[in-house]
N, C-alpha and C positions, 0 to 999 in steps of 0.2 A: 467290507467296511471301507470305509473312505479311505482311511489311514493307510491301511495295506495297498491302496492302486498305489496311492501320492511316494509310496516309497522310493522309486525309480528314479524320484525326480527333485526329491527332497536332500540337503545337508544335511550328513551325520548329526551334526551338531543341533542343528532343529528337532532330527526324532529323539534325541537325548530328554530334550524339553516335554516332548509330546502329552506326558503322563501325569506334569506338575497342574496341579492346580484347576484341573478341568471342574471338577464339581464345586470348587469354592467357584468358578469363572462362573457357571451358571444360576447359581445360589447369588451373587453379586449381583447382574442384571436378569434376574426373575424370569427366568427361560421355563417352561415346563419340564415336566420329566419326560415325555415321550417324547421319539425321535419323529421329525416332519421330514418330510421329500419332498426335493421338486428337482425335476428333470433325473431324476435317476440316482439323487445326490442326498446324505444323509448332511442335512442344514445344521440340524443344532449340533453335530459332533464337531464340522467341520467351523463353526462359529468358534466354537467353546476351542477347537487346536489354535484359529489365528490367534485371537483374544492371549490365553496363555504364553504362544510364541511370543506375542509382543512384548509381553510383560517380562518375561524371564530370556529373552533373546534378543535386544535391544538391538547390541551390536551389529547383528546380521545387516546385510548391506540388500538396497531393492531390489538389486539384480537376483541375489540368491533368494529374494522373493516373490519374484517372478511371477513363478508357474503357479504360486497357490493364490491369486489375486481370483477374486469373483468371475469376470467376464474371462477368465482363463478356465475358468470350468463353464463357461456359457450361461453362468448364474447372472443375470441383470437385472435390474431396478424395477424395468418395467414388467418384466415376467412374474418378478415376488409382488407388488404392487396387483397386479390382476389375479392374483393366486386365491382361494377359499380363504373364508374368514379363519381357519384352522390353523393359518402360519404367520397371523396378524402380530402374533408377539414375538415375531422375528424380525417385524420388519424395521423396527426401532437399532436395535443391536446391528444389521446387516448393513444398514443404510449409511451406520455409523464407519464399520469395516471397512466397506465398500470407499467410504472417503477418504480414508486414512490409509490404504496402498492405492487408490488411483491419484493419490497425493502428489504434485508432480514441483519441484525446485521451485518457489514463486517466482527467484529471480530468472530463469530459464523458462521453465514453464509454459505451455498455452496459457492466454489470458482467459478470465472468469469471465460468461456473460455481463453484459454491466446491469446491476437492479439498482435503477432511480430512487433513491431514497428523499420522501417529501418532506422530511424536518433533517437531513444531513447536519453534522454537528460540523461541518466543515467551515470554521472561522477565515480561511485566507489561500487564496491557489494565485502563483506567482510563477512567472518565465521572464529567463532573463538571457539577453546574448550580451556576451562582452568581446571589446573587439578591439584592435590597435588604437588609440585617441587621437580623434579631429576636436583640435582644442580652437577652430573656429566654433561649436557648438555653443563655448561659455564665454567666448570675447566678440562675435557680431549676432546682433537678434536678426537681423536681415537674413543671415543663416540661417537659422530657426523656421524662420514666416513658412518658406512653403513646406516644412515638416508638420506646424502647424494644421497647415492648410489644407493636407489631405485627411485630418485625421479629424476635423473641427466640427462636422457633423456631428460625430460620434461621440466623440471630447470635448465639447465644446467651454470648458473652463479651463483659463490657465493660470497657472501660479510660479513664481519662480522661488526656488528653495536654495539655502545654503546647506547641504549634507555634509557629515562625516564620513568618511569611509578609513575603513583600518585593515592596514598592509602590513601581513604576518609572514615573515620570513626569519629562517632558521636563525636565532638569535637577538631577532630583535623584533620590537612591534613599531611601527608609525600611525598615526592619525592627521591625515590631510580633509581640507575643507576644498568640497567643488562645490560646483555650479551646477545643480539639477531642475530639469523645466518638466512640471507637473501639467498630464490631462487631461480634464476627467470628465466624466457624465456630471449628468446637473443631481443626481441621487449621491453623489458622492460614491458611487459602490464597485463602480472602476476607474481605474487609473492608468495610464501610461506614464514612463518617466525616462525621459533621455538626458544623460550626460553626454561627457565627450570620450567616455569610453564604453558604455554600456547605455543599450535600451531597455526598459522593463514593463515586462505588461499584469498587473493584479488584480485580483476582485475579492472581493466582501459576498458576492452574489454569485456565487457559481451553479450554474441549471445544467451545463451539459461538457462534454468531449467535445462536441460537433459544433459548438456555438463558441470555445473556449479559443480551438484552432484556428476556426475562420476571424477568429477578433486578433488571433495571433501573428496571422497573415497579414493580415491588414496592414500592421504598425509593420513587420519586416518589409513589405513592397514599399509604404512610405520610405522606411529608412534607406534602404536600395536607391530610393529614385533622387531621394534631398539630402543624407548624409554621405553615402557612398561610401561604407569602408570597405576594406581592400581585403578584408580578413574577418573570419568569423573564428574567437579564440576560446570561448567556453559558450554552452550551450546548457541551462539548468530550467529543471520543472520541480516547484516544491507544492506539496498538499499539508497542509496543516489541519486537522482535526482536534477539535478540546470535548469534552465532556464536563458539564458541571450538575449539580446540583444532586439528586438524591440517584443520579446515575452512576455517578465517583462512588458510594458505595455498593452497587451495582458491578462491577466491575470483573470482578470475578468470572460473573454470568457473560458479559459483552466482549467478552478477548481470550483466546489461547494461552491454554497454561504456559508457553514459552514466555508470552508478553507481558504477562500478570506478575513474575517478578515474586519479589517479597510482600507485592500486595496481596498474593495468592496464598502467603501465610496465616499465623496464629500474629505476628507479628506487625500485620497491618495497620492494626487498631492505632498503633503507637508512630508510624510513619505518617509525617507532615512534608515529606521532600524526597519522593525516591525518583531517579531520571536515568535510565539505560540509553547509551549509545551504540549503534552498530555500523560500522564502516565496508560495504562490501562490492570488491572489485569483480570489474565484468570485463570481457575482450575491448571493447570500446565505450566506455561508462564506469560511472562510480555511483554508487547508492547509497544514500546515510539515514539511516533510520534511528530517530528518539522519540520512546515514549515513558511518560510515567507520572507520577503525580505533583502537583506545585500545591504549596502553600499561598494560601491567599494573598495576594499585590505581587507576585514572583512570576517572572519570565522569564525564557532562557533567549530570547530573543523579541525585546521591544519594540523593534521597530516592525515584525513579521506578528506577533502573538503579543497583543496591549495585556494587561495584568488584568485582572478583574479580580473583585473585594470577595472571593470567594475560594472555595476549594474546589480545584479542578484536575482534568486528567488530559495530558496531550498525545496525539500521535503523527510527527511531522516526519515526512516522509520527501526526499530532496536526491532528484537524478539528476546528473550531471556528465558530459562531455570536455575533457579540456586540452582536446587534440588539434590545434590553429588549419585549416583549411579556410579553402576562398568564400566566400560569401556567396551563399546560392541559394536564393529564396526557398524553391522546392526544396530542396536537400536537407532546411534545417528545420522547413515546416513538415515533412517528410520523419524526422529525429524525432522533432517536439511529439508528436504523435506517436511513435515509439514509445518515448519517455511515459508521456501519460498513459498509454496502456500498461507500460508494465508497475508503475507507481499503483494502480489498481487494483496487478494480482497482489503485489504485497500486501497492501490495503485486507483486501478480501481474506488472505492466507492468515491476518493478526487479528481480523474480529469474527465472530460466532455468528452463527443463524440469530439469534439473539438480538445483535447486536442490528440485524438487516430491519429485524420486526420493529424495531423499539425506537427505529427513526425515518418508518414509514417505507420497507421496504416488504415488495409483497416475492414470498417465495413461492 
């Protein structure tokens, strides 16, 4: 038996569990009664032990689960996949296991392949460098012109804007008015925007990584060449995803029980406002992830997510750097690319296969 090799190598505490719940486990996901083999290995027993471990052994840590992962017994995807139609009703429950210990930290993690989704609910992707203020930017336009002027191709409308910005420090809040210059495509669907302490680059239309960074670049080499700061002090990439309409009840199906919340309840029905925050530090980065559901005309961020007259679901996802180093175009287009790879696996790690299908993603 399976169980008798894996003893050697197994925590007491795991074969305590061994015995719980195996027949309800298989009774649950519709496993047959006879045992299958493939490669030597009795499948439906060794299903039916992870399955319960998980359940009744939460605790246990991935190290101590090591040695019982799939491709640690040489068991793989592609081999059950080619296997007789005989262990076909394995391959649903396996495929599920198999994902759930090769599960790897999102925020550490290798990153997911990326699947292009052709209706992405992805409302707004935003990069922003803040940097020491050259407040020539908001008192001569002469300054501006040839910032302008490299980017005018691409941007070729400008507008000048009065912003608020609001500076949150321990005890108090301020709200000062600058001088921001707006520039965008003739679609309105991207923008650049420079003050005299930050650059910013947005879209409404986001197609790619590869198209997102190279636009990235762009505006950093303009700024290099015609603003010149001396300092590059924060570095952030935000992804903002909404969901609306008969998807918001859907939802359950499109996101991981972690992410689902109270929406994942009996108690659903009766939530018009639920929004989790998660704050999470990295060696050189910070990661802020919110998702959950708004009531119609509500946003937790106006000027990033406009309201719409309906009920929706967000998941904004926002990495960040804010360790002051010199300004080095590679370096922080080099970062920005970091950033966005890993804003992905999060991405990936909080929505379902479900969720890839249902906005045109092919698996």
């Amino acid at each position: 038996m399976l169980f008798r090799t894996m003893v050697g190598r197994m925590p007491y505490t795991i074969l305590n569990c061994v015995n719980l719940g195996i027949a309800a486990t298989r009774r649950s996901i519709g496993w047959r009664g006879q045992a299958t083999h493939l490669g030597g290995y009795d499948v439906s027993a060794y299903c039916a032990f992870v399955v319960q471990t998980i359940r009744f052994l939460n605790c246990v840590t991935n190290h101590e689960f090591a040695s019982i992962r799939l491709n640690a017994l040489g068991l793989n995807l592609a081999k059950l996949d080619s296997t007789s139609h005989n262990t076909s009703h394995l391959q649903k429950p396996l495929r599920y296991l198999y994902l759930m210990y090769s599960e790897n930290d999102p925020l550490t993690g290798p990153i997911p392949q990326e699947i292009p989704l052709l209706d992405a609910p992805l409302v707004r992707v935003i990069a922003q460098l803040r940097f020491p203020a050259v407040l020539n930017v908001e008192t001569k336009r002469e300054f501006v012109a040839p910032f302008q002027e490299a980017l005018r191709q691409t941007y070729p409308v400008l507008r000048q804007e009065q912003a608020q910005e609001v500076a949150v420090e321990p005890g108090s809040m301020s709200v000062k008015q600058q001088l921001v210059w707006r520039f965008s495509d003739l679609e309105g669907h991207w923008r650049v925007s420079l003050a005299s302490g930050f650059v910013a680059l947005e879209t409404t239309r986001y197609t790619s990584r590869a198209d997102f960074i190279k636009r990235l670049r762009q505006v950093l080499e303009a700024l290099e060449a015609h603003v010149q700061p001396s300092l590059a002090d924060r570095l952030g990439i935000r992804y903002i995803d909404r969901i609306e309409g008969n998807a918001v009840d859907e939802i359950v199906n499109l996101v991981r029980p972690e992410v689902r919340g109270i929406l994942g309840t009996g108690a659903a029905t009766h939530a018009i406002h639920s929004l989790s925050e998660s704050m999470f530090e990295l060696p050189d980065a910070r990661v802020v992830a919110r998702w959950g559901r708004l009531p119609p005309g509500a946003s937790v961020d106006p000027s990033a997510i406009e309201p719409v007259n309906k009920l929706s679901w967000i998941l904004d996802l926002d990495m960040s750097s804010v360790q002051p180093r010199p300004f080095d175009v590679d370096a922080l287009v080099s970062e920005a690319q970091g950033f966005v790879e890993r804003i992905y696996g999060v991405f990936r790690w909080a929505v379902t296969d479900d969720f890839l299908r249902r906005y045109g993603g092919k698996l």
